[in-house]
Structures are given as structure tokens and as C-alpha cells.
N, C-alpha and C positions, 0 to 999 in steps of 0.2 A: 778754812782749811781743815781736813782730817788727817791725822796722826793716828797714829799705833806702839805698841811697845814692844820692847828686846828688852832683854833681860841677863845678867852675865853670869845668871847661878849654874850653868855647865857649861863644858865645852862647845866651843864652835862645831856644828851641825851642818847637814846636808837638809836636813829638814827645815832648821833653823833660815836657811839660803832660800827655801824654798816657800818660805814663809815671807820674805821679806820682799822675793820678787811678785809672789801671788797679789801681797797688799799693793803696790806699786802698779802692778798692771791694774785692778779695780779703779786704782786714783787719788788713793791717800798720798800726800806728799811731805810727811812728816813722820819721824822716829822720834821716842822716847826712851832714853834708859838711865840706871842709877848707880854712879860708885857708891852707895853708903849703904845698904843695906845690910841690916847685923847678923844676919843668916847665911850668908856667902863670905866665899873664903877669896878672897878683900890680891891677895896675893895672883890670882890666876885671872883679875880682871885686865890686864898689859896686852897679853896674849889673846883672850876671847874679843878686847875690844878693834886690837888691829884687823879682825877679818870682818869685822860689822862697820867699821871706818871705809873696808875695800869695797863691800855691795853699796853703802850709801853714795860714797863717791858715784860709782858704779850706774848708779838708776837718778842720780841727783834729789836725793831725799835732802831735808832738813834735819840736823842730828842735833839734839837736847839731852845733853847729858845733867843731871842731877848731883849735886857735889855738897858735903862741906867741905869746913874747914881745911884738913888735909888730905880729902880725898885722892886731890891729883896726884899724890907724890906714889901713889900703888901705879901708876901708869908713868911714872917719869916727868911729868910737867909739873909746875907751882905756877896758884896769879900773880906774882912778879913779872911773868914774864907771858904775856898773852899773846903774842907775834907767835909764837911757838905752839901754843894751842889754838889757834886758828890754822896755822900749818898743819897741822897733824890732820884737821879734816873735821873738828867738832868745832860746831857753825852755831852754838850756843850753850849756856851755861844756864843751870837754875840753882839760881844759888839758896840752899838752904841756912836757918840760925847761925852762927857765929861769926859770919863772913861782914866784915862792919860795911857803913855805908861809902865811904871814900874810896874803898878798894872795888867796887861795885861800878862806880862812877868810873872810876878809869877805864875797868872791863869795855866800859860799855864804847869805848871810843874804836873797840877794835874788833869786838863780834856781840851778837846777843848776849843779854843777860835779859834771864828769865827771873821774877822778883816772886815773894810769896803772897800770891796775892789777898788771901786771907788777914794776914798781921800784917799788909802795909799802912801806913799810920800818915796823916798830913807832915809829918813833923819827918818824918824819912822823905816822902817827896821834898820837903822845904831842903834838907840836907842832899838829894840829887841834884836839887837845882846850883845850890851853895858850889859843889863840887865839881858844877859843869859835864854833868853826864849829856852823853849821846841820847837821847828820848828817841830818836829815828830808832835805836839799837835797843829800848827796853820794851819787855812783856811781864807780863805780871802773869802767874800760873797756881791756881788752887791745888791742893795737895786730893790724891786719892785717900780713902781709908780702910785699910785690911778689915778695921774691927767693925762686926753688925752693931750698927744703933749709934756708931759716932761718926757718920757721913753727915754732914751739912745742913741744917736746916733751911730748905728753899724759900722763906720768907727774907731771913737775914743774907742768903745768900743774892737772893734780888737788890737789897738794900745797899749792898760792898760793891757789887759790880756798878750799878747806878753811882757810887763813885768813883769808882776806876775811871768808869765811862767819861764820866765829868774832866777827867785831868788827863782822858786821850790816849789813855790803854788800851790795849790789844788783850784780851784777857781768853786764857785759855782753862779746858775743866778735863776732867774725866768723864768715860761712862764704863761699865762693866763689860767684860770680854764674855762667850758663853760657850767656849769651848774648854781650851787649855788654863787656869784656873791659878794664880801663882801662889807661894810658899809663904808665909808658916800656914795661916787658916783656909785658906781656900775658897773664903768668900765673896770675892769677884772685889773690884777697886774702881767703885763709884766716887765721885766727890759728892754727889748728894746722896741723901740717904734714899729718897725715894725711887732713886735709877738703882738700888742694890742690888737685884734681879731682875731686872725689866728689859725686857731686847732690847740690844744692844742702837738699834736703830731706832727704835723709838725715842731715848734715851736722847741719844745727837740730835735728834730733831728738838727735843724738848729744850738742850742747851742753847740752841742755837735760836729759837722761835721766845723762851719764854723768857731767858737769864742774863738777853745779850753777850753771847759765849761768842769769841769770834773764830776759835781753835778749839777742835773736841780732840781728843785722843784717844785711843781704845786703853784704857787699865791693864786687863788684863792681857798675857801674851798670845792668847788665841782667840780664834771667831768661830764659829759652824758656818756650816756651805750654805745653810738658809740664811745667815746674816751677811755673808757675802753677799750672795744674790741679791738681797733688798739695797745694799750699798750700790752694786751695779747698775743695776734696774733706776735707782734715781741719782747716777752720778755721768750716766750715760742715755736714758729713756725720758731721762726726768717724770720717772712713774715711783705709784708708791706699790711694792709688792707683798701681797696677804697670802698666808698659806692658810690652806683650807680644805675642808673635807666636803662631800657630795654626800647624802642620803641616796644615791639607786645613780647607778652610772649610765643611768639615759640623759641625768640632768647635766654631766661631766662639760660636754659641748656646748652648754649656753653658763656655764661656771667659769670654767679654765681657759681665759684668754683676757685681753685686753679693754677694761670698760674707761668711760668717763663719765664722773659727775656732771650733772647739767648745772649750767651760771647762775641758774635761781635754787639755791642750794635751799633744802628742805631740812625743816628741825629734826625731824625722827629717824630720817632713811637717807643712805647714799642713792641717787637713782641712776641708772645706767643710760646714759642719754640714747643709744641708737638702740637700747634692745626692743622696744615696743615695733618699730619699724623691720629691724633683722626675723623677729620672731611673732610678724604678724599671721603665718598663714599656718603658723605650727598647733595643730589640737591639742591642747594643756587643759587634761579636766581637771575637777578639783581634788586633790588628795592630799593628806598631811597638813592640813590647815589647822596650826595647834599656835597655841603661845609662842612667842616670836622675844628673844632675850635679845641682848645686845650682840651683834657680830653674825645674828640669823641672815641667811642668805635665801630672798624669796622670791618668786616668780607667778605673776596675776594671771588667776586662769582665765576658763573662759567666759566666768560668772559677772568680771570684770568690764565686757562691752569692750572697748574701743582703748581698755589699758590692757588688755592682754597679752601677753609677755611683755611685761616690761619686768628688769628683774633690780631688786633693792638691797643692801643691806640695811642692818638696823642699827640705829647709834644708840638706842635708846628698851626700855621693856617695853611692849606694846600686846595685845590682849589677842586672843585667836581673832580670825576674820576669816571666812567662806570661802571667800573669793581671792585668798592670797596661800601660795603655797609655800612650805616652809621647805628649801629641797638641798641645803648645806648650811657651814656652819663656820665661822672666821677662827681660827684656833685663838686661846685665851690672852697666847704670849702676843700674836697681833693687835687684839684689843685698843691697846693705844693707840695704834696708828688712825684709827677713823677720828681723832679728835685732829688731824693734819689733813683730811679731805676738807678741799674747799671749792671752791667753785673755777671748775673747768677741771678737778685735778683727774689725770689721767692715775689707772692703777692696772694692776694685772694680777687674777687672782689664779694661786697655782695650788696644783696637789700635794697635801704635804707629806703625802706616803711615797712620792717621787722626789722629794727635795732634796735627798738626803745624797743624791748624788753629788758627783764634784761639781763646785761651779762651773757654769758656762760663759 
């Protein structure tokens, strides 16, 4: 599932509404937000959280709110009493440090609780079980990190989730927003450190493919309309979408549309299964035949014989060739994405000096 975040450091917004149905129609079905943050004034979350309780309801998101200790009591609720916070419309709890394990376990009979899944310990499992917690009702959630350089090491973090995994968590992560950017440093809220700037979809895929993540959520509170689009694109096309540039806008028409990798996927180069056939009768002489980096976008002229037009990107550096033209170029924030082309994958590759409009 994907998730995204709200946030309660200003007033309820028309933007903010706007924000919440935009994610919703793409396909995220999941909300994130925090009573505790020590930056926000802790008193006006009552009020901003009852009109983010009304659109969830509203579009039927999942809402995870983040709490300690007394967080609830700035909104009127305490866990004594959870029949009441499941009423209100918050469909899950993440409970942070001080909240012990027995009050955890009861939660859990009555809505989610969401666990940290970093510092869970066997000896806190032994103690849910003791307590007779709900497991249908528990998830385990890694923390984001505001500060550069103390996001997660993805060796150890392979190593926690392979136990989670083992005792049948649901285990959810972050990745970085790359638009709207939240408060105090503004360094995007990755839970690994190596997604700290890394498109935002590249990023989910990597949780979900490399870390057994089974819930991504966006950190930060915004996207851009190009990361929109590529959640679109594979949440609805099941495509993966590259923005990219053209060298000479004759080559725009055999760039900017919809290719697939062929089944016998090749080490060096994505290849575009129908272009040799689409663009067998089209004269491609040889021009711009230079060194070819990773994300070169190339098309075989007619030096080529019987592969002419066929057109490739490259996963890899590969050396000039005659017979291959270099005619665009995969932008650098894309890059990761060709390490998730596999065999049959469908992709669409678009202009990124046109992206920038609103999504579609």
C-alpha cells in the first residue's frame, strides 16, 4: 500500500484538501500524521485534526496518527479509553517511546497500533504475546529522519525487517517528498539514508523490491506533478515513467511514447521491443555517434543492417559506435529507475520540459 503525510503545523487549508483528494484519486490509500512534533504549537492540533478526520472519512483513507505518551490529551482523547479513539475516525495509532507494552496490547484489540519497528526487541514481542495482543491489529513502522546522515543504514536495515518478516509483520518505511519539504531543516524524510534525495518513486520501489517494506509512505508533505505522474503511470498503466530530453526534435516521435523491454532482457541496454519493426522504413543516417553514459537514449542507424531503428537506453557506460546514435538523454533524478526494467516491462518515456504541468 502507499501512504503520504499531513501534517498539523498550520491551519486547515483549501490546498491542504486539495492535496489530500489529488493523492487519493492517483491511489495512495493511506494518511500519516504526528501529535508530537516539538515545532508545532501542540494546542491548535484539536481543531486542524477534525477537518483531516472529515476528508479521510470522506475518500476512506487509512489514518495513522503518531503519538506519545500524552499526546492525545491536546485533542481530547487518552488510551484508557480506545472505543473513543476509534470513534473519532483515527483507524491507527503509532505509538512512540514511553507508551509500555501492556497498554499497547490492549490498544491493539480495538484498532491498529503501529510499533517502532527499529527498537522492537524479541523480549517486547515475548511481552505482546504475554499480554494477548491482537497481531491481526499490529504493524511495525520505521521512523523518518529530518537530519542528513542519520537515516538508516540499508544493510541493518535489511537485517530488522528479515526479522519482522519472521514473526509476521506488516512493516512499513518512508521515502522523501520532492516538492513541499517539512519544518525545521527541510531535508526531505527518508527512513534510509540513501533515498534522502532520491525520486520519490524510485525510492518505493526500492522499499518495496529490496527491504521487504510492505507500506511506503511519502515523509514529506508534498510531491511534484512529475512524481505524481510516475505513481500514476505504474499504479494505473502498470508502466514505469522516465522524463527525458531529445537532442533535435525530429527524434521527439520515436522518444516520447510508450516502449517495452523485450523478455530476453540484455545486460547493457533497455531495448525497445517493436521499434526496429515501427521504424524499419524510416532513413536514420549516422549522426551524434559519441560515448553513450548511463540513461543515453539511442537509435541504430542505417550502418546497422537489419537493426536499424531499433532504439535502446543504456544501463550502463559503453564507448562511441558508428552505427549507433546518441539522440536523448534519461534525466539523472530518473537513473534509478532502469535498475526496476525487467523483462516485458512496459515504460513511457516523456518530455521533461512538458512535465511540469499539472498532472493528468
Amino acid at each position: 500500500m502507499l501512504g503520504f503525510s499531513i501534517f498539523l503545523n498550520e491551519d486547515w487549508s483549501q490546498e491542504k484538501e486539495n492535496y489530500v483528494n489529488k493523492m487519493a484519486d492517483i491511489g495512495f490509500k493511506g494518511v500519516f500524521s504526528s501529535l508530537h512534533i516539538p515545532e508545532e504549537d501542540v494546542t491548535k492540533y484539536s481543531e486542524r485534526l477534525k477537518s483531516l478526520l472529515q476528508i479521510v472519512r470522506a475518500r476512506k483513507l487509512k489514518l495513522m496518527i503518531d503519538i506519545s505518551g500524552d499526546a492525545l490529551k491536546h485533542i481530547g482523547l487518552t488510551l484508557d479509553c480506545p472505543e473513543a479513539i476509534f470513534e473519532s475516525g483515527i483507524t491507527g495509532l503509532r505509538m512512540d517511546d514511553g507508551i509500555d507494552v501492556e497498554t499497547m496490547a490492549n490498544l491493539s484489540n480495538y484498532l491498529t497500533v503501529g510499533l517502532n519497528a527499529s527498537t522492537l526487541t524479541e523480549n517486547d514481542y515475548e511481552q505482546l504475546v504475554h499480554y494477548h495482543a491482537n497481531f491481526n491489529n499490529i504493524e511495525v513502522w520505521h521512523n523518518y529522519y529530518p537530519r542528513p546522515n542519520t537515516g538508516l543504514d540499508e544493510k541493518w536495515f535489511s537485517e530488522k525487517n528479515s526479522w519482522l518478516k519472521s514473526k509476521r509483520f506488516k512493516v512499513s518505511a518512508f521515502v522523501p517528498g520532492d516538492r513541499s519539504l517539512r519544518l525545521p531543516l527541510y531535508e526531505t524524510l527518508p527512513t534510509l539514508e540513501i533515498h534522502r534525495y532520491q525520486n520519490p518513486f524510485s525510492a518505493s520501489l526500492s522499499l518495496i523490491r529490496d527491504y521487504m517494506v510492505d507500506d511506503v509512505y511519502i515523509g514529506d508533505p508534498g510531491l511534484s506533478n512529475e512524481a505524481c505522474n510516475q505513481f500514476i503511470e505504474y499504479l494505473h498503466q502498470k508502466a514505469l515513467l522516465l522524463h527525458a530530453t531529445s537532442f533535435n526534435k525530429k527524434w521527439d516521435s520515436y522518444i516520447y511514447k510508450y516502449h517495452q523491454n523485450r523478455l530476453d532482457v540484455a545486460r547493457d541496454v533497455v531495448r525497445s521491443e517493436q521499434s526496429r519493426i515501427v521504424n524499419k522504413n524510416d532513413d536514420i543516417q549516422p549522426e551524434n555517434t559519441v560515448p553513450r553514459r548511463k540513461g543515453s537514449i539511442t537509435i541504430d542507424n542505417q550502418l546497422y543492417g537489419r537493426y536499424k531503428g531499433e532504439l535502446q537506453i543504456v544501463k550502463r557506460k559503453l564507448p562511441p559506435d558508428a552505427k549507433v546514435n546518441v539522440i536523448g538523454q534519461i534525466i539523472d533524478k530518473d537513473l534509478p529507475l532502469l535498475d526496476f526494467i525487467q523483462d516485458g516491462t512496459k515504460l513511457k518515456l516523456v518530455d521533461i520540459k512538458e512535465a511540469h504541468d499539472e498532472f493528468r
